[in-house]
N, C-alpha and C positions, 0 to 999 in steps of 0.2 A: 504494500500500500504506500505511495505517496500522496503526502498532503504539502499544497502550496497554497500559503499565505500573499495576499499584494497589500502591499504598504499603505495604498491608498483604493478602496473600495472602488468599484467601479458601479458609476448611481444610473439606472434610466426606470423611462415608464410607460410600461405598456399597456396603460390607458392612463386618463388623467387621474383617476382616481388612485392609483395602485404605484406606490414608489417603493424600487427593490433595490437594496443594495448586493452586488457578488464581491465576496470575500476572498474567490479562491476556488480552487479544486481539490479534488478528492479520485487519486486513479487507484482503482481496486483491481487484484488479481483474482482469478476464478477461486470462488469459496473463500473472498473475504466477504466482512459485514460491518456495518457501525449503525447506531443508532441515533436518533433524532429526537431531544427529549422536550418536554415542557411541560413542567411538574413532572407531576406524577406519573403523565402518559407517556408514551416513546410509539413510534413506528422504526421498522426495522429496514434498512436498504441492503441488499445480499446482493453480489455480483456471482455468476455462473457464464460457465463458457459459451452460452447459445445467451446469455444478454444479462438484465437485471430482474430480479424482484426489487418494484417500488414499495409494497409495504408489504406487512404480515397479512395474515389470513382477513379478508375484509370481514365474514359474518363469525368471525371468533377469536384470535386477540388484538384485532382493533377495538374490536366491541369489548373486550375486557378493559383497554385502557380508555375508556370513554369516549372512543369517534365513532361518528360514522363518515362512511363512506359513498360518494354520487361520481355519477359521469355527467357533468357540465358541458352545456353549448353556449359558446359564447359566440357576440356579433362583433367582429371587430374589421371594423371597412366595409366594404363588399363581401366579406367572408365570414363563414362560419369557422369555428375553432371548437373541438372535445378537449378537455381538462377530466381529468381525476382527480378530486378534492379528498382532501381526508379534515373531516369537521369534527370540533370538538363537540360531544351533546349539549352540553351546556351552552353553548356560543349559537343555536340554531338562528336564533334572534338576529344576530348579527351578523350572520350568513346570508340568510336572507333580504338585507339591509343590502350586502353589498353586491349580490345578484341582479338587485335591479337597478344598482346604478351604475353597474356593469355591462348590462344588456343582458344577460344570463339567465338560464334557466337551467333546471336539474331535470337529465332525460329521466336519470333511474337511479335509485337508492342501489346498491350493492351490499349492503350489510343484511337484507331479509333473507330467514333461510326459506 
């Protein structure tokens, strides 16, 4: 695994609402993993030789650490865009806050079994 740090963030925004900053990267070899935490939750990122897993299990321990998980259509330009969100339960409020000032909507929940 190498991880590279940039000195200075690199700021943009893909839409007006939405300002991200990139820190850096992260190059995993087949059968690493790290985690992404906030509090008490994490999702897991695993690298494997045919690609990644972006998280853990959607209808079982995402839902154990309090997300849930949708497949997002966003409107951006002339074009549509699918995203995979990983939402905390508790935050739905404000997920949905910023769905629609986003242009977005949720095709499908992923976490029902």
């Amino acid at each position: 695994m190498k991880i590279r740090f940039k000195k200075k963030p690199r700021i943009f925004h893909p839409t007006k609402e939405v300002k991200i900053k990139n820190y850096g990267s992260i190059e995993l070899d087949s059968g690493d993993q790290f985690y992404l935490k906030l509090k008490n939750s994490f999702n897991e990122i695993t690298r494997q030789n045919w690609g990644f897993y972006l998280t853990s299990s959607c209808n079982s321990r995402l839902k154990k650490n309090g997300f849930k998980t949708a497949i997002v259509k966003s409107k951006m330009g002339k074009k549509n865009k699918i995203f995979i969100k990983i939402v905390l339960k508790n935050k739905i409020k404000e997920f949905n806050k910023y769905l629609k000032k986003n242009k977005s909507e949720v095709l499908s929940w992923l976490d029902k079994q």
